[in-house]
C-alpha positions in Angstrom: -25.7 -71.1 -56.0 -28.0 -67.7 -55.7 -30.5 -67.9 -53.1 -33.6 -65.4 -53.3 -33.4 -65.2 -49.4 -31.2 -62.8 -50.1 -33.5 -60.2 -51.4 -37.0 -59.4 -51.5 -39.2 -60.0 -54.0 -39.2 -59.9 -57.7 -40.1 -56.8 -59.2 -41.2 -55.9 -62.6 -40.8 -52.6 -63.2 -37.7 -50.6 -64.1 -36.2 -48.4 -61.3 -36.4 -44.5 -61.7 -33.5 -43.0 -59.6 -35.0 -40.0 -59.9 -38.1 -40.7 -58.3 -36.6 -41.8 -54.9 -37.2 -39.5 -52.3 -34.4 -38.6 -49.7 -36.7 -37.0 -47.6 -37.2 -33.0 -47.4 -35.4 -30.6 -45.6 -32.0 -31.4 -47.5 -29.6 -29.0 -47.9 -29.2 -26.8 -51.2 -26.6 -27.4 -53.4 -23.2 -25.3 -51.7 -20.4 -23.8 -53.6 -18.1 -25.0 -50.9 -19.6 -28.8 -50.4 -18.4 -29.9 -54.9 -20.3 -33.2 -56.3 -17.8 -36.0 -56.8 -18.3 -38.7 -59.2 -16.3 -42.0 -59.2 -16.4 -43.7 -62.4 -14.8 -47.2 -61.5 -14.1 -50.1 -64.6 -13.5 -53.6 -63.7 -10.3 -55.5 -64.9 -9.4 -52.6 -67.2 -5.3 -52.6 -67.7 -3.6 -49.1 -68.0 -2.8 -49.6 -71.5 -6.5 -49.9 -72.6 -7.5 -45.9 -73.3 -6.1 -43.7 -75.5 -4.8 -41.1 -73.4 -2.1 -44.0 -72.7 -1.6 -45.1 -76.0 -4.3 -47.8 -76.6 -5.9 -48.2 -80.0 -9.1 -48.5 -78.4 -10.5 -45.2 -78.9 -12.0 -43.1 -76.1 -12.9 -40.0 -77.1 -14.6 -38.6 -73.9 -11.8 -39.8 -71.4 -9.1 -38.4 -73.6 -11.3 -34.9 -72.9 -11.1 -35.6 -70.0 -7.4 -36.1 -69.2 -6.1 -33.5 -71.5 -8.8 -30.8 -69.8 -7.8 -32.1 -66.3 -5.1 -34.1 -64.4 -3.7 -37.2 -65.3 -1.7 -39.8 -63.3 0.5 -42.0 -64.6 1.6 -43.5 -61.2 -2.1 -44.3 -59.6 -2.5 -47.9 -57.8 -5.7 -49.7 -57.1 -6.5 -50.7 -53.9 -5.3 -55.1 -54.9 -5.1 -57.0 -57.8 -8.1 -58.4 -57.6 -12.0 -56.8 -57.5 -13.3 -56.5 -54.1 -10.2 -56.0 -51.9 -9.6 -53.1 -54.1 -13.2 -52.1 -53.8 -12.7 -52.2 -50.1 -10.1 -50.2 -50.4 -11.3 -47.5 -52.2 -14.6 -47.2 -50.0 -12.6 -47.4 -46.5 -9.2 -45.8 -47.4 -7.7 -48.9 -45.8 -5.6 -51.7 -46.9 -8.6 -54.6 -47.5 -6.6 -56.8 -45.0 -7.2 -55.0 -42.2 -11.4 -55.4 -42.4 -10.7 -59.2 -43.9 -11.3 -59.0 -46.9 -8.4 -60.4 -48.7 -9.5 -62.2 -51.9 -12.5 -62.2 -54.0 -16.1 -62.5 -52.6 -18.2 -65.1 -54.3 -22.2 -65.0 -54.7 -22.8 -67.7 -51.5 -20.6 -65.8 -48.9 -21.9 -65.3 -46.1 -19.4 -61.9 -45.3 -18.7 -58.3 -46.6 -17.5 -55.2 -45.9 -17.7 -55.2 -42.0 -20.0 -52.5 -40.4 -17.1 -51.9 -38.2 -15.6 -49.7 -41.2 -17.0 -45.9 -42.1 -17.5 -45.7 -46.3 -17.2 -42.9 -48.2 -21.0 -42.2 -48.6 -20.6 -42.6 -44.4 -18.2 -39.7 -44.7 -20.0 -36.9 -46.8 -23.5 -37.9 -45.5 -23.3 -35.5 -42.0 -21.9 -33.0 -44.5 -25.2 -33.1 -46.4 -24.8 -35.3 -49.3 -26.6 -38.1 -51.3 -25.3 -40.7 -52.2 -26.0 -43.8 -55.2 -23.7 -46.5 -55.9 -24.9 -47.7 -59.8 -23.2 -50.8 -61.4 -21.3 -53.6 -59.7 -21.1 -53.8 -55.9 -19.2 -56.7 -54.5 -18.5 -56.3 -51.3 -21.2 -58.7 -49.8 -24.6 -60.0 -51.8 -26.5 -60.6 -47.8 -28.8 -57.5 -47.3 -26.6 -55.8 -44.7 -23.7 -55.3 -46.5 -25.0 -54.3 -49.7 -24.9 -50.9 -50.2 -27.9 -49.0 -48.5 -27.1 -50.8 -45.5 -23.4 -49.6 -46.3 -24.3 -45.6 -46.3 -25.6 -45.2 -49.7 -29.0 -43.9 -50.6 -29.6 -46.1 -53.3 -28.6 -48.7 -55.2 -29.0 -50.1 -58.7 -26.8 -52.7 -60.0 -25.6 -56.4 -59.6 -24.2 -57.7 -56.1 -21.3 -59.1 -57.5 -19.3 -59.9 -60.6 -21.0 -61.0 -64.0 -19.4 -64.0 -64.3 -21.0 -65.2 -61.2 -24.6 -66.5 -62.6 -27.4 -65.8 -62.1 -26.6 -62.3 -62.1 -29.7 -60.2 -60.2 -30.1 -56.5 -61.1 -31.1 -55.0 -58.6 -32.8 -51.8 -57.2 -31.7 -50.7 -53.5 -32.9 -54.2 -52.0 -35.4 -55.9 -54.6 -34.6 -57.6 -57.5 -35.9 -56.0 -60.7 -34.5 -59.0 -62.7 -33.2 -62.0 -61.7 -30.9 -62.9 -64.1 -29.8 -59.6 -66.2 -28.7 -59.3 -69.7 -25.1 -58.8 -69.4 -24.9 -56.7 -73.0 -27.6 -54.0 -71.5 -25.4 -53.2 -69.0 -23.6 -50.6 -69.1 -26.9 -48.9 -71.0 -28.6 -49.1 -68.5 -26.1 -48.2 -65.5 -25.7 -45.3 -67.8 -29.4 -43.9 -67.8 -29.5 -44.2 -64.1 -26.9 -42.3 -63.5 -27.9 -39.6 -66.0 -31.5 -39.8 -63.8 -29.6 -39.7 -60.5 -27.5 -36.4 -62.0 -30.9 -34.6 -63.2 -32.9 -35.4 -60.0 -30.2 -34.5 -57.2 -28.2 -31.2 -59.4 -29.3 -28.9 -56.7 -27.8 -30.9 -53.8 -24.4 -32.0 -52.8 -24.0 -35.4 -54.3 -21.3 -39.0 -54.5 -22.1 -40.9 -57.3 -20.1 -44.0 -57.5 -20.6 -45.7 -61.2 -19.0 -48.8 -60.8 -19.1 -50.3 -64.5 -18.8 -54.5 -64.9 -16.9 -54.0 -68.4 -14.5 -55.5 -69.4 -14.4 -57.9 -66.7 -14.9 -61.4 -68.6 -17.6 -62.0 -69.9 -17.5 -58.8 -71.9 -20.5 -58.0 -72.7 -21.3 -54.7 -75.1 -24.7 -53.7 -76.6 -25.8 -53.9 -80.2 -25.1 -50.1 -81.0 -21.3 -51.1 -80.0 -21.0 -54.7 -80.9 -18.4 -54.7 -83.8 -18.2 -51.2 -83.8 -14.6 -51.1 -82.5 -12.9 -53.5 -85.0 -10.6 -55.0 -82.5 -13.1 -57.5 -81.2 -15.8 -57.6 -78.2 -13.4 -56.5 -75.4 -12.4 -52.9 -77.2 -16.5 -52.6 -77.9 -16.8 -52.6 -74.4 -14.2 -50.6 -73.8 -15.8 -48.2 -76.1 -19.2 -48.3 -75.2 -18.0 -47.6 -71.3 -16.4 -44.4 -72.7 -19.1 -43.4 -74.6 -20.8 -43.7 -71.2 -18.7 -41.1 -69.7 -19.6 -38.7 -72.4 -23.3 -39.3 -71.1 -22.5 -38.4 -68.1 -20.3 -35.5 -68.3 -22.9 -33.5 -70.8 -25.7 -34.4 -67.7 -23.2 -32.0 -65.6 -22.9 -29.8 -68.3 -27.0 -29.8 -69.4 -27.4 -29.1 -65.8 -25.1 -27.0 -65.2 -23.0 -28.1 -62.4 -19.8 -29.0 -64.7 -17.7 -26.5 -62.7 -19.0 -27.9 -58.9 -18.5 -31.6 -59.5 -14.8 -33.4 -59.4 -15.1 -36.5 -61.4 -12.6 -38.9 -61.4 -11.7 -42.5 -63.4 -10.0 -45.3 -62.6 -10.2 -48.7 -62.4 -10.0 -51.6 -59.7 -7.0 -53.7 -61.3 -5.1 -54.9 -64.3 -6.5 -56.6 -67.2 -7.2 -60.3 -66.9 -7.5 -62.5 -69.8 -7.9 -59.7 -72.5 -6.5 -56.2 -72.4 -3.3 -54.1 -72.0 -1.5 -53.1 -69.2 0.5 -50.8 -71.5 4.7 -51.4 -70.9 4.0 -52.7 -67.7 4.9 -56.6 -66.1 2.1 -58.5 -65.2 -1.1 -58.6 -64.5 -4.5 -58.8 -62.4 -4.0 -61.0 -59.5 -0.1 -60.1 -59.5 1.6 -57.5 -58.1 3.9 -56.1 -60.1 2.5 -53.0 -62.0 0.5 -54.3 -64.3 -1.7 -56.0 -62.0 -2.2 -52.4 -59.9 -1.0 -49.8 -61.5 -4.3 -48.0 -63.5 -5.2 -44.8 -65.8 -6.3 -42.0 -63.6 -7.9 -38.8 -64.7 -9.0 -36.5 -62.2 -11.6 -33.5 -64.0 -13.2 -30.6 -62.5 -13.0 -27.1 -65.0 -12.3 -24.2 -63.4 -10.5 -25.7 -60.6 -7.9 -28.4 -61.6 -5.5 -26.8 -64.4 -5.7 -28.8 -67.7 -2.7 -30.6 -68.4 -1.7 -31.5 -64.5 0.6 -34.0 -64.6 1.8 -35.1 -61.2 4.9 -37.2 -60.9 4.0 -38.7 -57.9 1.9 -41.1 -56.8 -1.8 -42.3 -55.4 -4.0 -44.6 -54.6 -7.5 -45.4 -55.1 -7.3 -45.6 -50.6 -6.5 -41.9 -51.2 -9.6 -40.8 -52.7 -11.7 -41.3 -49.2 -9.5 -38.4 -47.4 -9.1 -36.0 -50.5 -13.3 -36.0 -50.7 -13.5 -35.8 -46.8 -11.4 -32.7 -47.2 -12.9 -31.2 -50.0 -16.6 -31.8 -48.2 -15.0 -30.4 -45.2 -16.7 -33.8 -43.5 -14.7 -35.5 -40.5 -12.7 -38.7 -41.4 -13.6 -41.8 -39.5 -12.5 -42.7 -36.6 -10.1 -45.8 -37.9 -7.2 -45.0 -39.0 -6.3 -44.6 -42.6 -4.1 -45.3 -44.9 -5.0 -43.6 -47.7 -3.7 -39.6 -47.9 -5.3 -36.2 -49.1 -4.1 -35.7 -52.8 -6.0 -32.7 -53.6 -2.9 -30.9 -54.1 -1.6 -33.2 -56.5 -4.2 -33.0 -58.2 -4.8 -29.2 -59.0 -1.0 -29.2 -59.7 -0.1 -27.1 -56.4 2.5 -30.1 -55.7 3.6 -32.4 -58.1 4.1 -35.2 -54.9 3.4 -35.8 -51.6 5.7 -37.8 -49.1 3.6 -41.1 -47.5 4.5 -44.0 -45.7 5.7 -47.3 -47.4 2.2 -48.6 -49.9 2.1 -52.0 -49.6 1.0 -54.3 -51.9 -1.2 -57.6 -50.8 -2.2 -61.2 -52.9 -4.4 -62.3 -50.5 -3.0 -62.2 -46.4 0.4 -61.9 -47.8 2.7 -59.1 -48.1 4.3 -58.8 -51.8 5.7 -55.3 -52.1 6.5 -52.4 -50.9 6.9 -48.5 -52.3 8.3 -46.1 -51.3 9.6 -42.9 -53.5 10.9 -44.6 -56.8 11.8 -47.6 -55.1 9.8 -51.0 -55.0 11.0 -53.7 -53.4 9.9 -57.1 -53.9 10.0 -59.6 -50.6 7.6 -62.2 -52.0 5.8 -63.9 -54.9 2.6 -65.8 -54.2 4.1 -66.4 -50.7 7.1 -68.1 -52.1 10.3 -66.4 -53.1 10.7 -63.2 -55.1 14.3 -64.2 -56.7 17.2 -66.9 -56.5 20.5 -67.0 -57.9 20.8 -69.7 -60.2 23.8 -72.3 -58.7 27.0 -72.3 -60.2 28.2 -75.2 -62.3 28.2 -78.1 -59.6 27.0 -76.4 -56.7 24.1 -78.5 -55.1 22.7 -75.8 -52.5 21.0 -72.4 -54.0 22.1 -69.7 -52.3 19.5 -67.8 -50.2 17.2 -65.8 -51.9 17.0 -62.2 -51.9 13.9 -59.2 -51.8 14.4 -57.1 -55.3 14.7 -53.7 -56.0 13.5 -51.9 -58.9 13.5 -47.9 -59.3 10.0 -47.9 -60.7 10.3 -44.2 -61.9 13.5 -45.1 -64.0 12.7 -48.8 -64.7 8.4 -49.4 -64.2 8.8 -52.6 -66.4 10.2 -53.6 -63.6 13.4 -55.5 -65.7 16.4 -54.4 -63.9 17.1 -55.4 -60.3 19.0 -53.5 -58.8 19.7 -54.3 -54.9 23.2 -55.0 -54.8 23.6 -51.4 -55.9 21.6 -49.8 -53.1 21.4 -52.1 -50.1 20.8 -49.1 -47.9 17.4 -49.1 -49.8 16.8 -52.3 -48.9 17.6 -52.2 -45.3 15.4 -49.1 -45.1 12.2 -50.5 -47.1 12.4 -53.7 -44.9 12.4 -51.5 -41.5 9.2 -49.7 -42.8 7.4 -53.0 -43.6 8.5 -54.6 -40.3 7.0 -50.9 -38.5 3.9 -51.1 -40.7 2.8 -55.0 -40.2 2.8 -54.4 -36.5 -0.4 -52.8 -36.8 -2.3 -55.4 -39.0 -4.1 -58.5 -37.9 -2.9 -61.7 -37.6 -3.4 -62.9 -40.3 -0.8 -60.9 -41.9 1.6 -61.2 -39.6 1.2 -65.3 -39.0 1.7 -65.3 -43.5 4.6 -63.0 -43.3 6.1 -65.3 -40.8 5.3 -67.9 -42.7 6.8 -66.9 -45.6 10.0 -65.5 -43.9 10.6 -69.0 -42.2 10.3 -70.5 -45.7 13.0 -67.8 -47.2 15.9 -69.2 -44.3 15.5 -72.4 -45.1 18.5 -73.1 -48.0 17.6 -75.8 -50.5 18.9 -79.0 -51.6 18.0 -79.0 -55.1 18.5 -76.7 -57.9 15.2 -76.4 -58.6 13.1 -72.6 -57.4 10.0 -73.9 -55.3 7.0 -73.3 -57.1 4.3 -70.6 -56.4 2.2 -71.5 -53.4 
């Protein structure tokens, strides 16, 4: 249950952004130090926009990707909210800081203080910094997100189906159980405020959006506006909100110095689309992680970019580091720079294997067009079925899909490149020796399991 020794005290006024000061002496706005903007949705699948096909319509982001570059291979940081989250704000795999699975309102963790955030990053380089919407990486006061290298804050702590739901301003708690409908208006006209109040500066505004993460909640402009039902008003009132935003850059003229990108944290859940693809949040084939991605800034990325390769939501801390010119942290990452993917200078950039994570255990692995599959839930990713008679499965075996040729993922096809195989498995073995032991103790788990031969004909159920 909530606690209010978590915050201070009720307040009952509503926040103004825009009136927080950040103290004087702050550098001007530089032609060489861009704005970014993150615009993160919660539990939206690929398949939900119209720039991907969707029926939902979404005006503003199909402006956006057809005046600026869209991905069709871009991967959240997990299947599930605040690993990803973690992720994106670190440019590390989640497992490495511990945080493997979803935080709840009564943890007492969150995003270690060991690990540099973006807003960390870009502050030396003179920027401000606001993190509106939906946090979730820790509700006690020093990991929410002014003690996590934001300026300000002005959201919820955690997801809206965790009740009550506080909004909250920086640390105090402007209401303590929020209207879930009002809140994407509301995240809306703070950011708007944030944009008016900080044009002339360098600024990162993350807008993290809790639609359509269940339960969907849209306003009474957009209730029944869609004619799909509650989850496309959502949908359409969040892009609706990126219209808002985008003519605050334009009404303050700062369109051409700001990079704004959207994405979202994983596949749909219990509503949505995730397009053609298998699966979805919590799991790890594509559906699950693999998200729209529009990348916008005029005048600088080409409209019409279309890179074949592939990112990653952990790529987006070292692409604004370089673009800032601010030093990375002093952790390693695992994220990579892909600015030039995105103004179209390369259309893809070679990385080490990206890994794919349900909780401590190691699913998946890409690398190129290949994705290999070496668990399921920590059980196994594929048996033969036995032959008429046989009592004993065989062993099982990882699979291999070409996810450029195949990305619904139908066709296996290891026995036709073991060399890929081999090779995939030598880069996971390389890249687990550097994780904690947690990881390493469920991989080794799971590949004592996978040596054992069964008995029965039955496939062990999910674990």
């Amino acid at each position: 249950m909530f606690t209010r020794r978590r915050f201070v005290k009720v307040a009952s006024a509503a926040p103004l952004l825009a009136a927080r000061s950040f103290g004087q002496g702050f550098l001007s706005t530089l032609p060489s130090h861009p704005n970014f903007i993150v615009i993160l949705t919660d539990d939206l699948g690929f398949g939900d926009v119209g720039f991907t096909g969707s029926r939902i319509k979404t005006p503003n982001l199909d402006k956006l990707a057809a005046a600026g570059a869209q991905f069709s291979q871009f991967y959240a940081g997990n299947p599930v909210c605040s690993p990803s989250r973690a992720a994106f704000l670190t440019g590390r795999y989640p497992t490495r800081m511990g945080i493997p699975n979803v935080l709840y309102a009564n943890d007492t963790y969150g995003l270690p203080t060991t690990e540099t955030t973006i807003p960390e990053v870009l502050k030396p380089a003179g920027y401000v910094s606001a993190c509106i919407g939906k946090w979730h990486l820790g509700s006690l006061h020093e990991f929410l997100p002014t003690n996590r290298g934001f300026d300000t804050f002005y959201g919820v702590p955690y997801s809206n189906d965790m009740r009550p739901l506080p909004l909250m301003h920086d640390l105090t708690v402007m209401e303590p159980d929020t209207d879930n409908d009002l809140l994407t208006q509301k995240y809306t006209n703070a950011a708007v405020q944030f944009i008016k109040a900080n044009q002339n500066r360098p600024f990162f505004l993350y807008l993290a959006h809790n639609v359509p993460h269940v339960p969907v909640g849209a306003s009474p402009a957009f209730k029944g506006k869609s004619d799909l039902g509650l989850y496309a008003d959502a949908v359409e009132e969040m892009d609706w909100s990126v219209g808002q935003v985008m003519q605050a850059l334009n009404d303050a003229g700062i369109s051409g110095n700001t990079l704004s990108v959207f994405t979202s944290d994983n596949g749909p859940w219990f509503q949505g689309s995730a397009g053609r693809f298998r699966g979805r949040k919590g799991q790890t084939y594509e559906g699950g992680v693999r998200e729209p991605f529009v990348a916008y800034m005029p005048g600088v990325i080409t409209a019409g970019t279309a890179p074949a390769g592939f990112g990653s939501l952990m790529d987006l801390l070292p692409t604004l580091a370089g673009l800032a010119n601010a030093s990375l942290p002093k952790l390693p990452l695992d994220g990579i720079d892909i600015w030039p993917m995105m103004t179209g200078n390369q259309s893809s950039l070679e990385r080490e294997a990206l890994l794919y994570f349900d909780s401590w255990n190691l699913q998946c692995a890409r690398v190129g067009p290949w994705k290999l599959h070496v668990a399921r839930y920590n059980s196994y990713p594929w048996v033969e079925a036995p032959s008429e008679g046989r009592v004993n499965l065989p062993l099982p075996k990882p699979e291999l899909y070409n996810i450029e040729s195949d990305p619904e993922e139908s066709y296996e096809c290891g026995e036709a490149h073991p060399e890929v195989v081999k090779d995939i498995q030598g880069r996971i073995l390389t890249a687990l020796a550097s994780f904690p032991a947690q990881v390493q103790t469920a991989w080794a788990a799971t590949q004592a399991r996978q040596t054992q031969p069964f008995s029965t004909g039955a496939v062990p159920a999910p674990q």
